[in-house]
C-alpha positions in Angstrom: 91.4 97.9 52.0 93.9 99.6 54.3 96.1 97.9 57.4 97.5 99.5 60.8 101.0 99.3 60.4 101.6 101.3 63.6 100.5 103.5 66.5 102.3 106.6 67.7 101.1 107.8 71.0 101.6 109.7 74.0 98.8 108.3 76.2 100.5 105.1 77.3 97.2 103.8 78.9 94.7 104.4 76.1 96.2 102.1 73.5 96.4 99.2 72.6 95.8 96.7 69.6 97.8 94.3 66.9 100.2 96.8 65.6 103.4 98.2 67.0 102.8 100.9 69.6 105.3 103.6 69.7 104.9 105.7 73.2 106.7 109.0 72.8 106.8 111.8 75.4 105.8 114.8 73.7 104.4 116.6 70.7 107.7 116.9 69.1 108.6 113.0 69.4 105.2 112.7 68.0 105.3 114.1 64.8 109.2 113.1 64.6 108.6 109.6 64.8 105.2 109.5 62.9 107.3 110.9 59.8 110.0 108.5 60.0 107.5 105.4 60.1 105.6 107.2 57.8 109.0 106.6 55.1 109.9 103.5 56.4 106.6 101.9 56.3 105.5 103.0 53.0 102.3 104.0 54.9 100.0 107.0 55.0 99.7 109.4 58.7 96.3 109.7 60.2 96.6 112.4 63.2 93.5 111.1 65.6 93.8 114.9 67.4 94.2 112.9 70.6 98.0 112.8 71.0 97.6 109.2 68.8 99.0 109.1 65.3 98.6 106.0 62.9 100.2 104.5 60.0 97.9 102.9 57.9 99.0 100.9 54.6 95.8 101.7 51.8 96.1 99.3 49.3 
């Protein structure tokens, strides 16, 4: 079973959901952010190749 921990995103409008959402404003911030709550979450990266990242916690 895995859980969303978070969302990393730069399309503010497309997103939306029960985990924490994380709007960034460019590529960089993307991946930047992604790692660090990729480390602090203990959580696994999923790039959706839509300017969305999530952090998913696979138990």
């Amino acid at each position: 079973m895995a859980e969303i921990k978070a969302i990393v995103s730069l399309n503010r409008g497309e997103i939306g959901g029960g985990a924490p959402i994380f709007i960034v404003e460019n590529e960089k911030k993307l991946e930047e952010t992604s790692f660090l709550l990729e480390k602090i979450l203990d959580a696994s990266a999923h790039d959706l190749k839509n300017g969305t990242i999530i952090l998913v916690k696979h138990r």
